[in-house]
N, CA, C and O atoms as a GROMACS GRO file, in nm:
protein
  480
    1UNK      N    1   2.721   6.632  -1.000
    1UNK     CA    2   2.576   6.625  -1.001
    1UNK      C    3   2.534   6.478  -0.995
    1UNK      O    4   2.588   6.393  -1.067
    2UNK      N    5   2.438   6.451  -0.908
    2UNK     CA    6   2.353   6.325  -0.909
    2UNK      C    7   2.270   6.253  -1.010
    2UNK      O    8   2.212   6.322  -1.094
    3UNK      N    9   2.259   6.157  -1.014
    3UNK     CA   10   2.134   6.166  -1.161
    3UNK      C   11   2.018   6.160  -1.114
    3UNK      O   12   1.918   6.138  -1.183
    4UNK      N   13   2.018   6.176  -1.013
    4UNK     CA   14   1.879   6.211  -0.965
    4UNK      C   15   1.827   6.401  -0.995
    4UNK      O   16   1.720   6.456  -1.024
    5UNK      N   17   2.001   6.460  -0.962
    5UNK     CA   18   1.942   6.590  -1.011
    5UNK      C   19   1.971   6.627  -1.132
    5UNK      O   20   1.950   6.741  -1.174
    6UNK      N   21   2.044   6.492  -1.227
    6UNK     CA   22   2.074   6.562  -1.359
    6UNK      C   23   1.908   6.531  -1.434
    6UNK      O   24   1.844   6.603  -1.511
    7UNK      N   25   1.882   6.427  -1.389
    7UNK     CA   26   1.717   6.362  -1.406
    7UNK      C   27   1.641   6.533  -1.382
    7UNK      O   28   1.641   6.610  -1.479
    8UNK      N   29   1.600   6.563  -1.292
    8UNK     CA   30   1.497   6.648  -1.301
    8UNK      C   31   1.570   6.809  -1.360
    8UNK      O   32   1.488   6.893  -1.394
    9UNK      N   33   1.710   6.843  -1.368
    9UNK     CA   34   1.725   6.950  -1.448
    9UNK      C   35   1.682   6.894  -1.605
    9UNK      O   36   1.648   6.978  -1.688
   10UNK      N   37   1.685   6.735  -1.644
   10UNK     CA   38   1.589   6.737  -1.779
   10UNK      C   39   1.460   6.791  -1.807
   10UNK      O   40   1.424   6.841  -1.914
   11UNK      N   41   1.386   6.776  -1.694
   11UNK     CA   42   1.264   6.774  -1.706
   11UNK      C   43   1.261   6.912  -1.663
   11UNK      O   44   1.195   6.974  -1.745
   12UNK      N   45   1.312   7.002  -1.554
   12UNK     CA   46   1.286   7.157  -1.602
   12UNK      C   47   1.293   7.159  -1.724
   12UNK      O   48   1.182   7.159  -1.777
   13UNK      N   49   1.425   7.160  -1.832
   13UNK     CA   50   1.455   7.250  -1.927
   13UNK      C   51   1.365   7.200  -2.015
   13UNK      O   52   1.322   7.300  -2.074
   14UNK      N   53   1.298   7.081  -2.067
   14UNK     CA   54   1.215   7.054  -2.186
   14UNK      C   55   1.079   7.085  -2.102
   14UNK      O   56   0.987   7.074  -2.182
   15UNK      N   57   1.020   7.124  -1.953
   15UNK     CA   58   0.931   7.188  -1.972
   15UNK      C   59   0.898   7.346  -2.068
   15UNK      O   60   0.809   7.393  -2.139
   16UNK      N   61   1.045   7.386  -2.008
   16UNK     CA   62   1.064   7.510  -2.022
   16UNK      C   63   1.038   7.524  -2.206
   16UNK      O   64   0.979   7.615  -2.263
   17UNK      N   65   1.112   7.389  -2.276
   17UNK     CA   66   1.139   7.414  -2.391
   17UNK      C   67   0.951   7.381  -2.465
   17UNK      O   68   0.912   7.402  -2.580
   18UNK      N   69   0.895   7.340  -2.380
   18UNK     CA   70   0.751   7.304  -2.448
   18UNK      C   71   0.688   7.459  -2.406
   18UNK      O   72   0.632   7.514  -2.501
   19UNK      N   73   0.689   7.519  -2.307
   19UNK     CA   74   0.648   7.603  -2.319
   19UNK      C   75   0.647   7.783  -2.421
   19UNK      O   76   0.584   7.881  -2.459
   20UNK      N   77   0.738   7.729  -2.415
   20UNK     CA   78   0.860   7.827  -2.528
   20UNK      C   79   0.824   7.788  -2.653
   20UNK      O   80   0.795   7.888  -2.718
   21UNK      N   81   0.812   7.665  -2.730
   21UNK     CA   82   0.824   7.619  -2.866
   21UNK      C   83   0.710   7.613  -2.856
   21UNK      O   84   0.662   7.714  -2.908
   22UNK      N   85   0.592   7.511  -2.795
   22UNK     CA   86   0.448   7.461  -2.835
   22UNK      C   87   0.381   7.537  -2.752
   22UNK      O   88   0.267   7.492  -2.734
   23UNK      N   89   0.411   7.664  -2.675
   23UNK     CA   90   0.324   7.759  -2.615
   23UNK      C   91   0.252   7.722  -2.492
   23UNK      O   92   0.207   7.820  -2.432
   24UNK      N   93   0.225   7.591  -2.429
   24UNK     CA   94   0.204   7.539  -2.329
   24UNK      C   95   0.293   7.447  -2.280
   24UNK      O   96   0.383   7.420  -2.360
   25UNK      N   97   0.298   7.394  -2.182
   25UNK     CA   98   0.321   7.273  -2.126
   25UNK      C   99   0.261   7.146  -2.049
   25UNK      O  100   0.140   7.122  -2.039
   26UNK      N  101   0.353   7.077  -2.001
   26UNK     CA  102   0.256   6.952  -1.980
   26UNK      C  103   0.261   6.989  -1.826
   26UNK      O  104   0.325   7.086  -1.786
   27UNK      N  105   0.170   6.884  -1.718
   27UNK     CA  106   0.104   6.902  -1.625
   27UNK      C  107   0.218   6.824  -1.539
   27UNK      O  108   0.233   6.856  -1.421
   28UNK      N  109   0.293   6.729  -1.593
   28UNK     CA  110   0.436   6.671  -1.505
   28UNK      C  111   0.513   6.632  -1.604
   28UNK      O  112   0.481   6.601  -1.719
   29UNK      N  113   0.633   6.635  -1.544
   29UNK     CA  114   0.749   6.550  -1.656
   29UNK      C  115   0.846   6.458  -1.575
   29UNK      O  116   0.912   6.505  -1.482
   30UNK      N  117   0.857   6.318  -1.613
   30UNK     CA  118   0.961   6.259  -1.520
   30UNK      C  119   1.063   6.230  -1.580
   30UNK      O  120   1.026   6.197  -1.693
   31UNK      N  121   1.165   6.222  -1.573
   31UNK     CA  122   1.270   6.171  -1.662
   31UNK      C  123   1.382   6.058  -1.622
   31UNK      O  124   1.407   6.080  -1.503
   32UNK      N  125   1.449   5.964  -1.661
   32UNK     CA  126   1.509   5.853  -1.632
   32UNK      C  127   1.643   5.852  -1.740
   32UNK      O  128   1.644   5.860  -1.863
   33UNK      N  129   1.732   5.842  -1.662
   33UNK     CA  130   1.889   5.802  -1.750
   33UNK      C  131   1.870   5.635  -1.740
   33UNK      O  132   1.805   5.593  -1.644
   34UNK      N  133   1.908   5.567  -1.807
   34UNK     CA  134   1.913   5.408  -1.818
   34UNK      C  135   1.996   5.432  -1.927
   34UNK      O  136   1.974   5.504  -2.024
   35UNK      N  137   2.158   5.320  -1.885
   35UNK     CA  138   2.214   5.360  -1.968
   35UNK      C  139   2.214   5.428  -2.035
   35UNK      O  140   2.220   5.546  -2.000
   36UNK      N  141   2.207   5.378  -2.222
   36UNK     CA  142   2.282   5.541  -2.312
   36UNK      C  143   2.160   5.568  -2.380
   36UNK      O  144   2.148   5.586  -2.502
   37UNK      N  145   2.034   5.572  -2.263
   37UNK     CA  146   1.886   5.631  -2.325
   37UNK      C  147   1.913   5.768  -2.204
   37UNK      O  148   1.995   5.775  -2.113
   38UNK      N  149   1.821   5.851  -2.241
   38UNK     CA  150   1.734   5.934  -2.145
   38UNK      C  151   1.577   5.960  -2.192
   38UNK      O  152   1.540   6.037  -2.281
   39UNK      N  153   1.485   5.864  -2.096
   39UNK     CA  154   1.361   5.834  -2.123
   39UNK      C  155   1.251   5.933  -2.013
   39UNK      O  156   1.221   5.926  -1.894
   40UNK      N  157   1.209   6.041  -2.147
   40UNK     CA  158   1.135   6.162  -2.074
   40UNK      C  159   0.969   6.136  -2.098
   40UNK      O  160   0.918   6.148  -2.209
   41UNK      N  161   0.872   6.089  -1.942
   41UNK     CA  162   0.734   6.078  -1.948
   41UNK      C  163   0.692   6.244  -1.922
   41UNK      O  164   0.760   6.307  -1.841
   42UNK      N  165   0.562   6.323  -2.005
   42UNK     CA  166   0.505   6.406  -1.992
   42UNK      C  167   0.397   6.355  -1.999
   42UNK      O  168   0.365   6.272  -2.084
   43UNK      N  169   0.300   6.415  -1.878
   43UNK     CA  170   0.206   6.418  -1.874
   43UNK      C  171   0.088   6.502  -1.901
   43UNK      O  172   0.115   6.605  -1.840
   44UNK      N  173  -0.020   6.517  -1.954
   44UNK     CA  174  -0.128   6.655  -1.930
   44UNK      C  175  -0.064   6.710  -2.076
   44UNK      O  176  -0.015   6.822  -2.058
   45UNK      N  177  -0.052   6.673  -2.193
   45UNK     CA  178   0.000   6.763  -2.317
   45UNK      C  179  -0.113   6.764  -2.344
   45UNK      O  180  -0.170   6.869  -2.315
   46UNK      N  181  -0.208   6.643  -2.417
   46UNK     CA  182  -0.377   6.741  -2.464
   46UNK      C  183  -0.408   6.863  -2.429
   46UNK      O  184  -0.360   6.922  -2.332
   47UNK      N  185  -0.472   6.897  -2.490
   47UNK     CA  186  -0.624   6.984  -2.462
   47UNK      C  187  -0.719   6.948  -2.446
   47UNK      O  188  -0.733   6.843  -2.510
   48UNK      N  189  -0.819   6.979  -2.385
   48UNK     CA  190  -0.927   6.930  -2.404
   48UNK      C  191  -1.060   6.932  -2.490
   48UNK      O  192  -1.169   6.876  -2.483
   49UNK      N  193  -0.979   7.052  -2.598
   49UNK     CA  194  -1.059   6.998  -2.715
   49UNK      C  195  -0.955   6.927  -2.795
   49UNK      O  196  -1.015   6.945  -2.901
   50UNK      N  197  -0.879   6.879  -2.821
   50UNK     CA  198  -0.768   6.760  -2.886
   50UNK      C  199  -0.835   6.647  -2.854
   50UNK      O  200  -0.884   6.569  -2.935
   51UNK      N  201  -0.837   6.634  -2.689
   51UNK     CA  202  -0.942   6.508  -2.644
   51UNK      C  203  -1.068   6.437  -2.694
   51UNK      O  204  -1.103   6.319  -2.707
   52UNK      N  205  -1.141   6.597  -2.724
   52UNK     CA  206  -1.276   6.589  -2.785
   52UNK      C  207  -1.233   6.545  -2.946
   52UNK      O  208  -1.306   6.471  -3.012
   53UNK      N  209  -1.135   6.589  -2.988
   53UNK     CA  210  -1.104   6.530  -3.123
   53UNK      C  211  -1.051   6.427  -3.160
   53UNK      O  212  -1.038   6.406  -3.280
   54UNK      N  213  -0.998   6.318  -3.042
   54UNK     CA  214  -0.970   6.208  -3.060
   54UNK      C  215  -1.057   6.110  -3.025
   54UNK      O  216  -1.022   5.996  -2.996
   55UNK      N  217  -1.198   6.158  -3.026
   55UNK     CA  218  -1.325   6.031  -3.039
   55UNK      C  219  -1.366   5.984  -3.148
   55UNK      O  220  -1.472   5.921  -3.156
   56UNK      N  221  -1.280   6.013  -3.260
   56UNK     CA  222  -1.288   5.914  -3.384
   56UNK      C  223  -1.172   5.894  -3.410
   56UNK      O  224  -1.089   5.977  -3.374
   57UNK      N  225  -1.129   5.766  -3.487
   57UNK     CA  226  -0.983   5.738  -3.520
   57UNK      C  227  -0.930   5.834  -3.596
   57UNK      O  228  -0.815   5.873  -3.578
   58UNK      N  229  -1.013   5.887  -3.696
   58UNK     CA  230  -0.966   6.008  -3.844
   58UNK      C  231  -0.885   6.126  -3.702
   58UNK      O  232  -0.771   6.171  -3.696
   59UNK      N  233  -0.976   6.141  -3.626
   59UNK     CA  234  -0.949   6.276  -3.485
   59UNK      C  235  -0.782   6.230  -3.434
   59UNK      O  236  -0.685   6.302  -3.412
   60UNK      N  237  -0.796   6.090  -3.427
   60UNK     CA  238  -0.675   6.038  -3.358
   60UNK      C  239  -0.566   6.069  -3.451
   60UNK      O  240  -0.483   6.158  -3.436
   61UNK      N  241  -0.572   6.006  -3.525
   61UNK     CA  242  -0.453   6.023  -3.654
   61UNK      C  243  -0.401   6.114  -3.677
   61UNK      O  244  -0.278   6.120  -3.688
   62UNK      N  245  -0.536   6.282  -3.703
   62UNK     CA  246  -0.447   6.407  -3.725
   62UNK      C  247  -0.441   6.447  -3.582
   62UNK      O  248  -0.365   6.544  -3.591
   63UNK      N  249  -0.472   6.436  -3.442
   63UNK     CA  250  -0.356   6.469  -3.353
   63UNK      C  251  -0.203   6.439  -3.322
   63UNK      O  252  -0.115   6.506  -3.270
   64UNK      N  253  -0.210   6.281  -3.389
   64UNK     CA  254  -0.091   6.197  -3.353
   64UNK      C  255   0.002   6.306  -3.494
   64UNK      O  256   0.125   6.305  -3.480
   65UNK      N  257  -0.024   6.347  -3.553
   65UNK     CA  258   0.026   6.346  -3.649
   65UNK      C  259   0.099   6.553  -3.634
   65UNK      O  260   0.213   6.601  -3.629
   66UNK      N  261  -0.037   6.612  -3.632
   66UNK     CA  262  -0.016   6.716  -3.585
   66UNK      C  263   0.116   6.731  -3.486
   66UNK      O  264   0.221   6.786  -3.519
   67UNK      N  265   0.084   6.663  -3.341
   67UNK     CA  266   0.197   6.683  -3.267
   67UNK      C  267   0.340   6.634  -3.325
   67UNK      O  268   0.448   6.693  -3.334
   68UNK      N  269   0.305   6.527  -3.355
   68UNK     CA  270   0.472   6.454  -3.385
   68UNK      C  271   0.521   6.557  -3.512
   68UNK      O  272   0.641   6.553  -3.540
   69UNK      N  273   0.462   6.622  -3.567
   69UNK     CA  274   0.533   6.743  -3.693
   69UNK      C  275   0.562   6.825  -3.552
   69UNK      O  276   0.681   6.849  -3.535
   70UNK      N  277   0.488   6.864  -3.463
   70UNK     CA  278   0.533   7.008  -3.391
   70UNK      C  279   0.668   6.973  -3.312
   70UNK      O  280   0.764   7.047  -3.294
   71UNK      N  281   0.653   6.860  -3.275
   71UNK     CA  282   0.804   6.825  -3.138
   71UNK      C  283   0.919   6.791  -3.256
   71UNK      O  284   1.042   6.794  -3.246
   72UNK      N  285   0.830   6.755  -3.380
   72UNK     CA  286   1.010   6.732  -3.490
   72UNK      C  287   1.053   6.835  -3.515
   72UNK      O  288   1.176   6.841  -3.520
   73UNK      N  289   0.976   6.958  -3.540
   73UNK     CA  290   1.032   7.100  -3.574
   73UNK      C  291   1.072   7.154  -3.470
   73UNK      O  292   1.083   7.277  -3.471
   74UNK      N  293   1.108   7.075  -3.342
   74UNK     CA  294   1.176   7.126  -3.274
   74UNK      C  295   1.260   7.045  -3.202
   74UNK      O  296   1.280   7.054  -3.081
   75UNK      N  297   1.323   6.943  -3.298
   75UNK     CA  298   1.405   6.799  -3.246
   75UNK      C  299   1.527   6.851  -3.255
   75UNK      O  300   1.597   6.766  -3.200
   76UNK      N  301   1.621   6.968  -3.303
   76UNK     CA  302   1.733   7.028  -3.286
   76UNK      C  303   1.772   7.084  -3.182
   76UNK      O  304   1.883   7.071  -3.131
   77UNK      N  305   1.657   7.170  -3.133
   77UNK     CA  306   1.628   7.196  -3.001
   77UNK      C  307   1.674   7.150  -2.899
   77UNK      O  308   1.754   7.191  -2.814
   78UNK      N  309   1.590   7.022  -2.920
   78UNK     CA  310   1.557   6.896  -2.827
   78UNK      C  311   1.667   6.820  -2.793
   78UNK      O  312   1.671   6.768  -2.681
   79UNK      N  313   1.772   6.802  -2.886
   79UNK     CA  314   1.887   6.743  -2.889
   79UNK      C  315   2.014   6.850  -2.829
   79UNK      O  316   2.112   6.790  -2.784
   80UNK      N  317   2.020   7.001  -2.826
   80UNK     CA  318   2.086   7.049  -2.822
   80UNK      C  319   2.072   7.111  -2.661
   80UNK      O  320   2.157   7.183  -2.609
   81UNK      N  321   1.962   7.073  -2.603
   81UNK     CA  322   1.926   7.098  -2.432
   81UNK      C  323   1.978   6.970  -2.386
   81UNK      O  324   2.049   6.974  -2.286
   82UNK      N  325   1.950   6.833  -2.455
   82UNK     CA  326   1.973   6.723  -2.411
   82UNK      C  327   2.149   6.730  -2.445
   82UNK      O  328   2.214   6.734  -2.341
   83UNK      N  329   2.210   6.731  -2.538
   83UNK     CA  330   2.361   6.763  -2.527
   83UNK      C  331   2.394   6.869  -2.396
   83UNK      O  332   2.420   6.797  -2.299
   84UNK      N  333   2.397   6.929  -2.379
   84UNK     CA  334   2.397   7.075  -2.274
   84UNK      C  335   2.397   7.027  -2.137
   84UNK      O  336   2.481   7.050  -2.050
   85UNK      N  337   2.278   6.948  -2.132
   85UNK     CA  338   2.250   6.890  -2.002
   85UNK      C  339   2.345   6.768  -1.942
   85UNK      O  340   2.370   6.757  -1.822
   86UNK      N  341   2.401   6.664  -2.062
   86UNK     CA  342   2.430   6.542  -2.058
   86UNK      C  343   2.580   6.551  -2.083
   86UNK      O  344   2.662   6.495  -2.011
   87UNK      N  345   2.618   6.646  -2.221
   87UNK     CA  346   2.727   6.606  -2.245
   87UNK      C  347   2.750   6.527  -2.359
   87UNK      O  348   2.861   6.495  -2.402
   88UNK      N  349   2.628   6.496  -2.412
   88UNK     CA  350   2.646   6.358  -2.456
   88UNK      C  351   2.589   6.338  -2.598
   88UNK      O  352   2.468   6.314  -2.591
   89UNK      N  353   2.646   6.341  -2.745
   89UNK     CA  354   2.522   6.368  -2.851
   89UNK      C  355   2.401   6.273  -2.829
   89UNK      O  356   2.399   6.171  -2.760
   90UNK      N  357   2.283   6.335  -2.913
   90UNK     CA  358   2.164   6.253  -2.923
   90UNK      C  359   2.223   6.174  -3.070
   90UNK      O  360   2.266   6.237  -3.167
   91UNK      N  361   2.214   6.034  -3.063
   91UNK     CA  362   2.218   5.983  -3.164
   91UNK      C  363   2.090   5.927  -3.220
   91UNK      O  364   2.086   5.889  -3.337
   92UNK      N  365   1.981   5.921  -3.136
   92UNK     CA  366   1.832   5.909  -3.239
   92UNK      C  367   1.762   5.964  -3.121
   92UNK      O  368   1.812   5.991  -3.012
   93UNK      N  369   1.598   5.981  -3.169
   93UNK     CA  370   1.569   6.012  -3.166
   93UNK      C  371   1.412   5.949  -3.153
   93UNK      O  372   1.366   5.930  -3.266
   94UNK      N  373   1.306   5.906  -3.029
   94UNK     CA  374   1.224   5.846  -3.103
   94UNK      C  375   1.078   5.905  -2.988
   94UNK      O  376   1.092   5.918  -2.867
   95UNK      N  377   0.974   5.927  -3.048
   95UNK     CA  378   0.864   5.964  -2.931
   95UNK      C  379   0.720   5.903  -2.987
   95UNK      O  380   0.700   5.842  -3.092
   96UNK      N  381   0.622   5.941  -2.878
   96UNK     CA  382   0.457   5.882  -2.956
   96UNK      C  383   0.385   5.945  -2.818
   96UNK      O  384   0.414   5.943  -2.698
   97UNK      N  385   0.322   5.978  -2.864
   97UNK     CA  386   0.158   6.040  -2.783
   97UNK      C  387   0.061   5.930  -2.764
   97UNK      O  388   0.034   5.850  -2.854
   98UNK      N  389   0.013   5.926  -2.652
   98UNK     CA  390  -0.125   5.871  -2.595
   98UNK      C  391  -0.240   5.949  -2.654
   98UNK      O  392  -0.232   6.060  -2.604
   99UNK      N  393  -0.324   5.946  -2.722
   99UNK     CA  394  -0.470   5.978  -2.678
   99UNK      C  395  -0.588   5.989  -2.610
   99UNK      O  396  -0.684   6.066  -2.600
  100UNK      N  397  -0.542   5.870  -2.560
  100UNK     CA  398  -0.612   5.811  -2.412
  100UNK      C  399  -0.577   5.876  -2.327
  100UNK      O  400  -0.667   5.930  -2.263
  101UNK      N  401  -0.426   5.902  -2.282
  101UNK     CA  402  -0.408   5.927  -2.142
  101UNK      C  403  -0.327   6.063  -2.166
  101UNK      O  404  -0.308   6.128  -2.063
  102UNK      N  405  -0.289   6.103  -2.254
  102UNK     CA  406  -0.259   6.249  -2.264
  102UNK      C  407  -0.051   6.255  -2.259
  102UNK      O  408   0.017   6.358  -2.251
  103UNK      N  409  -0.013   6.147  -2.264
  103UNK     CA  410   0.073   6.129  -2.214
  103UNK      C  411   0.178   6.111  -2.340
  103UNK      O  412   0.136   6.046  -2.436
  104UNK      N  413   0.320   6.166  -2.346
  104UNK     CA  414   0.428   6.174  -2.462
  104UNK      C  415   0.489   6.095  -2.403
  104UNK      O  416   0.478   6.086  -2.281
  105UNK      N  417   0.584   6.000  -2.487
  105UNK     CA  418   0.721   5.961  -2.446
  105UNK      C  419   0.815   6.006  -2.499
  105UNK      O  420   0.793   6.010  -2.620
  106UNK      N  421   0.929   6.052  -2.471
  106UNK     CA  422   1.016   6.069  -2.529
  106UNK      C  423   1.146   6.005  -2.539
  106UNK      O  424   1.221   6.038  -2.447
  107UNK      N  425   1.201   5.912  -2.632
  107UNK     CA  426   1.330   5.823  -2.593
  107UNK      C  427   1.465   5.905  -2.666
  107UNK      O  428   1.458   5.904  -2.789
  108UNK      N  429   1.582   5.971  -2.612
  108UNK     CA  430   1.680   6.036  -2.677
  108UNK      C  431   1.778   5.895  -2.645
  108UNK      O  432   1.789   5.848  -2.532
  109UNK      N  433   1.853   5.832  -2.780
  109UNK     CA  434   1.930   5.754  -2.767
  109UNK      C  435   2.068   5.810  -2.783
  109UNK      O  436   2.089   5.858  -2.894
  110UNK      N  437   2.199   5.816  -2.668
  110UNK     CA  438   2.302   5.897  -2.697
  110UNK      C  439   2.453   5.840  -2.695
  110UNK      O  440   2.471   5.729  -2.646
  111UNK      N  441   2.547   5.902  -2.740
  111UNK     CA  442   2.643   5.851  -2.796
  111UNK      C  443   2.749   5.734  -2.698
  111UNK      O  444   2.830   5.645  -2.725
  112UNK      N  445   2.691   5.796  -2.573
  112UNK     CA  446   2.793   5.692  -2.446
  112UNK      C  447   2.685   5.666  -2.366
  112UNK      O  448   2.574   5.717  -2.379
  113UNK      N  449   2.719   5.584  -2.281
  113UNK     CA  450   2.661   5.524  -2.173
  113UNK      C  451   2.653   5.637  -2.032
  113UNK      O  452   2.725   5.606  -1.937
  114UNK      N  453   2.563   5.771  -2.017
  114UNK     CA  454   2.558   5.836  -1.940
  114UNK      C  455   2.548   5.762  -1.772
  114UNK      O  456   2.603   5.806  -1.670
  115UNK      N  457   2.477   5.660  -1.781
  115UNK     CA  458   2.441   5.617  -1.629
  115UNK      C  459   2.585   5.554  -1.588
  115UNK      O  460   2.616   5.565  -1.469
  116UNK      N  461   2.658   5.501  -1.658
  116UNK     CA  462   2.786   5.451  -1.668
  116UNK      C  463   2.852   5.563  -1.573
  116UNK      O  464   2.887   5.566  -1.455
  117UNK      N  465   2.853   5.651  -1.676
  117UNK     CA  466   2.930   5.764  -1.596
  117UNK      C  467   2.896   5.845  -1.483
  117UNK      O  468   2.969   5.890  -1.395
  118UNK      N  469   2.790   5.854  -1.499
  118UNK     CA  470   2.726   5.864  -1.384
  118UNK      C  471   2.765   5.840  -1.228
  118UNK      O  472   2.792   5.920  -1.139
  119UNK      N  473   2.759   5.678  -1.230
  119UNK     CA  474   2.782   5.615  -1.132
  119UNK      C  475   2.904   5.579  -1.046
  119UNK      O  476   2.915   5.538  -0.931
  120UNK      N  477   3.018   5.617  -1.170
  120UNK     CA  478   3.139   5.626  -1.176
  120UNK      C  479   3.199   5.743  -1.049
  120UNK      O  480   3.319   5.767  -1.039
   0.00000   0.00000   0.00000
């Protein structure tokens, strides 16, 4: 497999897995191996009343907060599609939401150098 197509079988399966766990999904997902990261952009996760609730900072805070409890209760998950896919354990773990632009990051830091091998 390419990492161009191991790249977007990421981004199927954690659509799949947002839709499944948080009942919707996002509007795109891109994903990037760099070295021993795999760095997943989603786009379109708000709502648009979430939106409407992040026009005060207090609004901002319990969205930021809300979500990051919902994607941790499902960071076993998250790690165990990303093993599956890669091969490779997740050794951390780190993400943050936009308010502004609707947009998650997701950084899985893992035990080897996937692009390494990859390229190999």
């Amino acid at each position: 497999m390419t990492k161009g197509q191991l790249e977007a079988e990421i981004s199927k399966a954690l659509t799949l897995w947002e839709k499944d766990f948080l009942g919707r999904g996002s509007v795109t997902v891109k994903t990037d191996i760099l070295r021993d990261m795999v760095i997943v952009v989603l786009r379109g996760i708000l709502t648009p009343a979430e939106y409407k609730v992040c026009q005060t900072s207090e609004g901002i805070l319990s969205i930021k907060k809300i979500r990051a409890d919902l994607v941790e209760a499902g960071r076993d998950m998250l790690g165990e599609i990303i093993k599956e896919k890669t091969g490779e354990e997740v050794i951390t773990f780190h993400t943050d939401i936009s308010t502004k632009t609707g947009e998650r990051v997701m950084i899985f830091k893992l035990s080897g150098d996937l692009e390494k091998k990859l390229m190999s």
